[in-house]
MIDOSE-1310 file (N, C-alpha, C; in nm, 2 decimals, decimal comma, always signed):
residues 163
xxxx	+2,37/+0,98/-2,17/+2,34/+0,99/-2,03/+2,22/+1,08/-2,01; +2,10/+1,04/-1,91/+2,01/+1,12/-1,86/+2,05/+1,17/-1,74; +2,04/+1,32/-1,75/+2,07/+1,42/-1,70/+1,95/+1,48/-1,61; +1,95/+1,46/-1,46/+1,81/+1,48/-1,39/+1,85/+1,60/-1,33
xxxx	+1,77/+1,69/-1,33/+1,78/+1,81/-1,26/+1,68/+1,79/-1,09; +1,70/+1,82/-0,98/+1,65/+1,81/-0,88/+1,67/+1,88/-0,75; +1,58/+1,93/-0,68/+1,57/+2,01/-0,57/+1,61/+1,93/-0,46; +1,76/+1,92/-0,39/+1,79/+1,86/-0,27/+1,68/+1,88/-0,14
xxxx	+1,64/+1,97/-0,17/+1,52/+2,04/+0,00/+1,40/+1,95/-0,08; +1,34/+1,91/-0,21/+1,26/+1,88/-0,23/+1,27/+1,67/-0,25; +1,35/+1,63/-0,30/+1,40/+1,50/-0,28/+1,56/+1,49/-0,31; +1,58/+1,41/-0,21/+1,74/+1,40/-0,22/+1,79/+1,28/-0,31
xxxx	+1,95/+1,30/-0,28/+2,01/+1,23/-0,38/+1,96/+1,09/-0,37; +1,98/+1,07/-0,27/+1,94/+0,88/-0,19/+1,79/+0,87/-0,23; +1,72/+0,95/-0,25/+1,54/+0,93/-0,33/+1,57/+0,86/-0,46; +1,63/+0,95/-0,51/+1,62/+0,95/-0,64/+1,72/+0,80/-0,74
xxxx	+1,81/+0,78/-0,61/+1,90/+0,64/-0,61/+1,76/+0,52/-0,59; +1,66/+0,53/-0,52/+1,61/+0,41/-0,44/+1,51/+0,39/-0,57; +1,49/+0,54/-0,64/+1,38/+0,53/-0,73/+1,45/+0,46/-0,88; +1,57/+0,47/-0,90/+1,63/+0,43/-1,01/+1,65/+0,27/-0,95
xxxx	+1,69/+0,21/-0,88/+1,69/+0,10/-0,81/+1,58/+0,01/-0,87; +1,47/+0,09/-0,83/+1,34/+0,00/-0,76/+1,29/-0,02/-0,96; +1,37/+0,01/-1,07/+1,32/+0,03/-1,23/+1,45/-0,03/-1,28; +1,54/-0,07/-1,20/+1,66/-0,14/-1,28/+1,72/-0,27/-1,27
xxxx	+1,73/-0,34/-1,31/+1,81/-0,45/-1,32/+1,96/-0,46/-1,33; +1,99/-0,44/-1,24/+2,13/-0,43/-1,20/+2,29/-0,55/-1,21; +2,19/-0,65/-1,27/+2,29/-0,75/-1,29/+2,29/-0,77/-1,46; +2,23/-0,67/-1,56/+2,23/-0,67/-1,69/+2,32/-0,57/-1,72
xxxx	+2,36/-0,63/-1,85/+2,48/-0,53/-1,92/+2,44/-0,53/-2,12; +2,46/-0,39/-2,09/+2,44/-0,36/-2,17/+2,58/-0,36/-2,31; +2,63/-0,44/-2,39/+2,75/-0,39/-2,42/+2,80/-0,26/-2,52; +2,69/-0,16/-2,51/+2,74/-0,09/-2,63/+2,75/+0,06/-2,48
xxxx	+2,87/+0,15/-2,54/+2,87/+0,21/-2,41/+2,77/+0,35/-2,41; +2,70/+0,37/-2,53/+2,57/+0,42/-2,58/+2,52/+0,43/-2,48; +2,50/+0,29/-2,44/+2,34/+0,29/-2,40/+2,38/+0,17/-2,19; +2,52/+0,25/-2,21/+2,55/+0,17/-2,12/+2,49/+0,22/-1,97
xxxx	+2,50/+0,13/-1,85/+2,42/+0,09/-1,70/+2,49/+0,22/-1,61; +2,45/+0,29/-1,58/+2,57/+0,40/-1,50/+2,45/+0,52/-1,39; +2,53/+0,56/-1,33/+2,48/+0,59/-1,17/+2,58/+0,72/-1,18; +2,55/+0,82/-1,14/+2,70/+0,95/-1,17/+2,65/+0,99/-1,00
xxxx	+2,74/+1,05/-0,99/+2,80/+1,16/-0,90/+2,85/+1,28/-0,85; +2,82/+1,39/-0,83/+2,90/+1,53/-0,82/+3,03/+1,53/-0,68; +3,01/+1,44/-0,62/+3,11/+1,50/-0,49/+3,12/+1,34/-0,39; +3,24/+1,36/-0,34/+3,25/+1,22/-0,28/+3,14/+1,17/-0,15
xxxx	+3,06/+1,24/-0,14/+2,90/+1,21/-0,02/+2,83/+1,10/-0,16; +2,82/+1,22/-0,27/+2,70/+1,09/-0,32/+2,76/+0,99/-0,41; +2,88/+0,98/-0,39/+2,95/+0,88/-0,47/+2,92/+0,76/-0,33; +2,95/+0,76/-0,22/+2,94/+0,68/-0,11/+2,77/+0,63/-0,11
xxxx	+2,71/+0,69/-0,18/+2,52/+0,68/-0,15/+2,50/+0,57/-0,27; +2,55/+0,63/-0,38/+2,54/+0,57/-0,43/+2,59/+0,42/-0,45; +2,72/+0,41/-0,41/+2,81/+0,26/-0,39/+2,69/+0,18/-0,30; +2,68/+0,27/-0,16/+2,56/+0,18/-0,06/+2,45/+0,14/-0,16
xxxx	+2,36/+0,24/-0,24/+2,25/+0,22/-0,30/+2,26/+0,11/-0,39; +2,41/+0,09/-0,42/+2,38/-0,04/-0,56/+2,44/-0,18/-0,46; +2,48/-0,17/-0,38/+2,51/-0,30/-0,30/+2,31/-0,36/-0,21; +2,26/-0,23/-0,17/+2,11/-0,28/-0,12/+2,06/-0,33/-0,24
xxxx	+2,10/-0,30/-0,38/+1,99/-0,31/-0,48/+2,06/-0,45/-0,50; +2,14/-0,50/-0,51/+2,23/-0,60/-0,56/+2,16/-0,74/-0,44; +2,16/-0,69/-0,31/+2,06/-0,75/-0,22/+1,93/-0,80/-0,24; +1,90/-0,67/-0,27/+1,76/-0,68/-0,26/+1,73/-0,81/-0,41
xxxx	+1,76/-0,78/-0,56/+1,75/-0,86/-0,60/+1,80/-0,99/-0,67; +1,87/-1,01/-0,53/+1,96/-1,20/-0,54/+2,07/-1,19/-0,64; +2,15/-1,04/-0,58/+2,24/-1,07/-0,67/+2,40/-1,01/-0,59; +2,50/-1,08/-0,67/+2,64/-1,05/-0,54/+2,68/-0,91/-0,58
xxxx	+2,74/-0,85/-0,56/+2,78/-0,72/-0,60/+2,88/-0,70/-0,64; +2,97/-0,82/-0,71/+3,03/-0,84/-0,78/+2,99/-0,84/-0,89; +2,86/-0,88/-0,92/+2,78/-0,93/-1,04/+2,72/-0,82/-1,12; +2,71/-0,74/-1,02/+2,65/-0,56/-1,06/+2,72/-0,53/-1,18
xxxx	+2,63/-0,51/-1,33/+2,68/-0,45/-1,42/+2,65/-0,30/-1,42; +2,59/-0,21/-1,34/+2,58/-0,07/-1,33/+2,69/+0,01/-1,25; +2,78/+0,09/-1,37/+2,87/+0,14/-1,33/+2,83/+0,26/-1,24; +2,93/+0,31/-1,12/+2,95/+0,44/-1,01/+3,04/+0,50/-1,07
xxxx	+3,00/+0,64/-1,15/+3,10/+0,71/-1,25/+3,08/+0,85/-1,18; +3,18/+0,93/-1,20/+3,20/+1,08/-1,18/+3,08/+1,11/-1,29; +3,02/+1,24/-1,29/+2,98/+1,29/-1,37/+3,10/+1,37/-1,48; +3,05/+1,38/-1,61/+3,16/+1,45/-1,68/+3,09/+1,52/-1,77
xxxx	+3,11/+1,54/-1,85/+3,06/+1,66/-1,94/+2,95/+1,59/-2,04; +2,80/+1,66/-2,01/+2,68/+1,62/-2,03/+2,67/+1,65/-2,19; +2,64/+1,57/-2,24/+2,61/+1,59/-2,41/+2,41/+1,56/-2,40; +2,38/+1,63/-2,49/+2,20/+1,56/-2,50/+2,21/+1,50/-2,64
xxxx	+2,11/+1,39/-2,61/+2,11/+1,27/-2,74/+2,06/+1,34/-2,86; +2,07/+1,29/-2,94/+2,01/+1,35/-3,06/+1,79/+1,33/-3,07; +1,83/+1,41/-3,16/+1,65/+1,45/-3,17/+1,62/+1,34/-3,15; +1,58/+1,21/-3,22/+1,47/+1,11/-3,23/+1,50/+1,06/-3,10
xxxx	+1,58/+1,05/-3,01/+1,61/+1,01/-2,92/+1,50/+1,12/-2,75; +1,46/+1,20/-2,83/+1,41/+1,32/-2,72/+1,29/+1,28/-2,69; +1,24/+1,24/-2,63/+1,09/+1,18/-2,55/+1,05/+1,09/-2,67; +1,10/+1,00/-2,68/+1,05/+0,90/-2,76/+0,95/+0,83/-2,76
xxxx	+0,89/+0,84/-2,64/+0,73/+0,76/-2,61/+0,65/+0,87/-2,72; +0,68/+0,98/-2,71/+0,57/+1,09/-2,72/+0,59/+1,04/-2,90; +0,68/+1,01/-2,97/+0,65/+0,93/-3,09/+0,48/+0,92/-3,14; +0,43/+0,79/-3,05/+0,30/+0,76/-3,03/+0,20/+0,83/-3,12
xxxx	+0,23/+0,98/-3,07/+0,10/+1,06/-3,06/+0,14/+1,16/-3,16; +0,15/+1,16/-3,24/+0,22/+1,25/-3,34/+0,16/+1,46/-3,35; +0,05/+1,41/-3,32/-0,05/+1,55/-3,30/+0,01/+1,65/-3,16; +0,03/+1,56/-3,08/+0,11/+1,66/-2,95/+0,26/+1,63/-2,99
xxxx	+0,36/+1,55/-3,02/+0,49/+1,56/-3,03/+0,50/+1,72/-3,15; +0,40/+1,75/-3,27/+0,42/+1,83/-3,34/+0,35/+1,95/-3,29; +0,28/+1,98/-3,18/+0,26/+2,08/-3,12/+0,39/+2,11/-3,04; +0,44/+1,99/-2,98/+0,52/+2,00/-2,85/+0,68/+2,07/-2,95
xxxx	+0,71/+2,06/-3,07/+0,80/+2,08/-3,17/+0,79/+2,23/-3,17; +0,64/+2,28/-3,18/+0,63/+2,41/-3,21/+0,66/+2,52/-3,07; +0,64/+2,41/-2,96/+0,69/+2,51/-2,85/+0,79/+2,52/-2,81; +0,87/+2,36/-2,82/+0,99/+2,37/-2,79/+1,08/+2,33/-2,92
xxxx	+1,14/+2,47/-3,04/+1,17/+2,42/-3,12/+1,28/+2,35/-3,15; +1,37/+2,35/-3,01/+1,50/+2,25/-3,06/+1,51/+2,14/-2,96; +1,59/+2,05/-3,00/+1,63/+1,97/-2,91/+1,60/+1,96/-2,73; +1,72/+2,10/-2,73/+1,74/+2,12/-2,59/+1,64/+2,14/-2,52
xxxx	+1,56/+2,24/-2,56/+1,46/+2,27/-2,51/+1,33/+2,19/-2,49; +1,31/+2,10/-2,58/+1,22/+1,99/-2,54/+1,26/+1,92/-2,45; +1,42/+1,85/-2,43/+1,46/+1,76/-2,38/+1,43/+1,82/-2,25; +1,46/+1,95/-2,18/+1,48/+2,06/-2,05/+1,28/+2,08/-2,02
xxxx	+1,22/+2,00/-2,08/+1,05/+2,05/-2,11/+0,96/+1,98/-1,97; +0,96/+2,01/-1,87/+0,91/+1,96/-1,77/+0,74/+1,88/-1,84; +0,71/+1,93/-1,93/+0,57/+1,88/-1,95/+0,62/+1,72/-2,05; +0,70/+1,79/-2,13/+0,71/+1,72/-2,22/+0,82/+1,52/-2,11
xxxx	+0,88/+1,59/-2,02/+0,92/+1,48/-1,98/+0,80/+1,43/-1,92; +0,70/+1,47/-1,82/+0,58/+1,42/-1,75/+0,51/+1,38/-1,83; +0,50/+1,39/-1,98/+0,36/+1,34/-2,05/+0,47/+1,23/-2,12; +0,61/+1,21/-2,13/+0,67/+1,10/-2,17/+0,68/+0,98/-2,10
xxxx	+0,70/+1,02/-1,97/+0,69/+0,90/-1,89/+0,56/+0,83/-1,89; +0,46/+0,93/-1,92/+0,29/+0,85/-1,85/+0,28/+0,78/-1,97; +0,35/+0,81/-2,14/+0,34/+0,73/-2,21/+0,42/+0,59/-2,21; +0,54/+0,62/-2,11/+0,64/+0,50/-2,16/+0,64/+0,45/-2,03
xxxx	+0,76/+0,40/-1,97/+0,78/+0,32/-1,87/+0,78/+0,33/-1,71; +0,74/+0,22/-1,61/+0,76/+0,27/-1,49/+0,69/+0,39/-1,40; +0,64/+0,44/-1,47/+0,50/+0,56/-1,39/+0,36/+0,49/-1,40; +0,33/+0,51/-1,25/+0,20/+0,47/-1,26/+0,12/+0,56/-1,34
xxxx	+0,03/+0,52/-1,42/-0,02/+0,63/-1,53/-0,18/+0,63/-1,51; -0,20/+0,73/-1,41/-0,28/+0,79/-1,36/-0,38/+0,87/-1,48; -0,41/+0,91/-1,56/-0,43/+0,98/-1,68/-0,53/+1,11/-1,59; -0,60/+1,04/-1,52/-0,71/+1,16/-1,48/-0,65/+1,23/-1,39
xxxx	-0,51/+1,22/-1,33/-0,41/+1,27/-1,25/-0,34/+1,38/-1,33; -0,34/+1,28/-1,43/-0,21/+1,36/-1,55/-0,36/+1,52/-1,64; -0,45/+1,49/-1,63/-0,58/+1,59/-1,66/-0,57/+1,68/-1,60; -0,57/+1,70/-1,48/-0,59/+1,75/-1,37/-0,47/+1,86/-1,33
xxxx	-0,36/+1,83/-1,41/-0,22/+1,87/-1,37/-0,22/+1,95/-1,45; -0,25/+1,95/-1,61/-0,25/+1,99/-1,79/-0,24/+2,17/-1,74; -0,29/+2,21/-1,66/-0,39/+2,34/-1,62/-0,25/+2,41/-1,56; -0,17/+2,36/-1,52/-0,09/+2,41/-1,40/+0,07/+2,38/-1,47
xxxx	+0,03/+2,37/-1,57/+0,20/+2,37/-1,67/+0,23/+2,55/-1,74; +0,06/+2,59/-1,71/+0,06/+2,75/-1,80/+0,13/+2,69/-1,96; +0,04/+2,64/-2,03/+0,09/+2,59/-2,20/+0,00/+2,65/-2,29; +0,02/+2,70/-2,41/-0,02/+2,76/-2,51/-0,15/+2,64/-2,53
xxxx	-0,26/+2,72/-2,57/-0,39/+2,65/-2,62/-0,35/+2,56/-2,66; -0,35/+2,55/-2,79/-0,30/+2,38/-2,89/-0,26/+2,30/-2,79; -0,16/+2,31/-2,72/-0,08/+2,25/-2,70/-0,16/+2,18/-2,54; -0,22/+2,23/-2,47/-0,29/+2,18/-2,34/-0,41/+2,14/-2,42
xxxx	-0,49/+2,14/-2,56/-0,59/+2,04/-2,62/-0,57/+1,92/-2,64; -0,41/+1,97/-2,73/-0,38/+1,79/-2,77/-0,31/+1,70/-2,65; -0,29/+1,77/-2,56/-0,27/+1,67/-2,42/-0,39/+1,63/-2,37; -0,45/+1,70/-2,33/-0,60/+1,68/-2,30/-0,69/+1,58/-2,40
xxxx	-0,73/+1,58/-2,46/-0,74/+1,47/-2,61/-0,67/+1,34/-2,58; -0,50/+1,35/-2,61/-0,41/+1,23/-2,62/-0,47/+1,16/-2,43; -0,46/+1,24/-2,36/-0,49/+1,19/-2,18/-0,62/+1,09/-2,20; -0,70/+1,17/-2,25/-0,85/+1,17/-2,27/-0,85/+0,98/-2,31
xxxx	-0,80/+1,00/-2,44/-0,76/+0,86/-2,53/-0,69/+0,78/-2,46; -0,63/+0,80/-2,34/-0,58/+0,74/-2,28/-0,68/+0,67/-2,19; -0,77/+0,76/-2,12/-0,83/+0,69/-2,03/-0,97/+0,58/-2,10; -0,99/+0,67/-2,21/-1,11/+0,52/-2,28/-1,03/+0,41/-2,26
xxx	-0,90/+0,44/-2,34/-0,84/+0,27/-2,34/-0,83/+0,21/-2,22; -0,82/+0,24/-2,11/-0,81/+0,20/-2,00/-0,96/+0,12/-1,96; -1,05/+0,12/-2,01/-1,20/+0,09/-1,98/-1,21/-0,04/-2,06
């Protein structure tokens, strides 16, 4: 289970439903319960947001809502995946994953790594990947030298390929 931490005053629950929506295919099933389709909840308001949220999504893409394989679960007791499983895009780049190792040395702490999720997504899926956006930002994480070079470098390498 990914485990999103979030500021209600800064985006609410129903944001963050429309944003998982608008990146999911809701009529796929996954059969291993690993890696299974699921939507959680703290309290019975966002259990109701979310039921609405997957019936628009089920709408929106031509599908009945009966057909919906993404489960509306309580939240229950959060485990974090094992290592190779922890920003796995960042794989890629082995020079910043092994800097990013040396700042955050365990699991947890990478997985909890605001940089390290932001520089995962620009590598993997569904973020527009901005790179000269993602440069621009490197400054405003306050990161140990090494570690804001080989982002800056890996970003850098990003944007040639883009040309």
């Amino acid at each position: 289970m990914l485990s999103i931490d979030f500021d209600p005053k800064v985006l609410s629950y129903a944001d963050l439903l429309d944003i998982f929506w608008s990146a999911h295919r809701c009529d796929q099933i996954n059969s291993s319960r690993q890696y299974m389709n699921g939507v959680f909840y703290h309290d019975e308001s966002q259990k109701k947001s979310a039921e609405a949220s997957r019936a628009a999504a089920a709408k929106k893409q031509g599908v009945e809502v009966e057909e919906v394989q993404t489960s509306i679960l309580p939240v229950g007791k959060f485990t974090y995946a094992e290592g190779y499983h922890q920003k796995y895009y960042l794989t890629r780049f082995s020079e910043v994953r092994d800097i990013l190792s040396k700042t955050y040395p365990d699991g947890k702490s990478l997985a909890d790594s605001t940089v390290a999720a932001r520089l995962n997504a620009y590598l993997g899926s569904g973020m527009k990947k901005d790179w000269r956006l993602f440069l621009k930002e490197i400054p405003e994480f306050g990161l140990p030298e090494g570690l804001a070079e080989a982002l800056s470098k890996a970003a850098s390498g990003m944007i040639g390929e883009e040309k």
